[in-house]
C-alpha positions in Angstrom: 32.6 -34.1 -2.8 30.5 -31.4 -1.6 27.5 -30.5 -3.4 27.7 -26.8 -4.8 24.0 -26.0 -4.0 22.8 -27.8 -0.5 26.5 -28.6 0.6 25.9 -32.5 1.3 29.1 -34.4 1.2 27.6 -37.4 -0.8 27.4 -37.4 -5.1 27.7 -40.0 -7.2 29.5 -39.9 -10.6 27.4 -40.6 -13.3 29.5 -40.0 -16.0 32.7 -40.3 -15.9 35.3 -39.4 -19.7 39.4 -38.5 -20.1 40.1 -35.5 -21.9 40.9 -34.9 -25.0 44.7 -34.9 -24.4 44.6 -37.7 -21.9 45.6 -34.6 -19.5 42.6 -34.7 -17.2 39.0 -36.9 -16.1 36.0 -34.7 -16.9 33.2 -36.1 -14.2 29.6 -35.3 -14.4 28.1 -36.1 -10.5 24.6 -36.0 -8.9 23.9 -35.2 -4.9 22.2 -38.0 -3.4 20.7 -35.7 -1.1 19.0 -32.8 -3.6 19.3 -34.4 -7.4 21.1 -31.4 -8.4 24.2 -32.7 -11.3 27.1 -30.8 -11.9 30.5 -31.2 -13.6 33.6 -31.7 -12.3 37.0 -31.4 -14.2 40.2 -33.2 -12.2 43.7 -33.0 -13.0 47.1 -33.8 -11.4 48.9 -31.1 -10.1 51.9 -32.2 -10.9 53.1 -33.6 -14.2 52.6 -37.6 -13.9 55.4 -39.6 -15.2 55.1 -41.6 -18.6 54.0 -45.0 -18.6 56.8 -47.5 -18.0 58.9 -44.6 -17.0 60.0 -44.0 -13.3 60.0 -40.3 -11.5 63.7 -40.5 -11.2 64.7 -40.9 -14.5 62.0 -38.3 -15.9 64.0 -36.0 -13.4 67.2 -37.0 -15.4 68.8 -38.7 -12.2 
């Protein structure tokens, strides 16, 4: 991930937490190259499937 102030390409997650609906990982990373930490919020962009259940039978097929 790019750094938002010097633009390197390498971080490293320091902290890394789910949501508090389970909906999305909430990351706090540091750039290897400048120090400078930031906060990164990541979720799917489509709906994942529930556990133990397959795509084609949430899609009622």
């Amino acid at each position: 991930m790019l750094c938002p102030i010097c633009g390197h390409d390498g971080s490293r997650v320091i902290k890394t937490r789910e949501d508090e609906r389970g909906e999305a990982i909430n990351r706090v990373r540091e750039c290897r190259a400048c120090g400078h930490v930031w906060r990164t919020r990541e979720a799917p962009l489509t709906p994942l499937p529930a556990r133990g259940q397959s795509p084609s039978a949430r899609a009622g097929a």
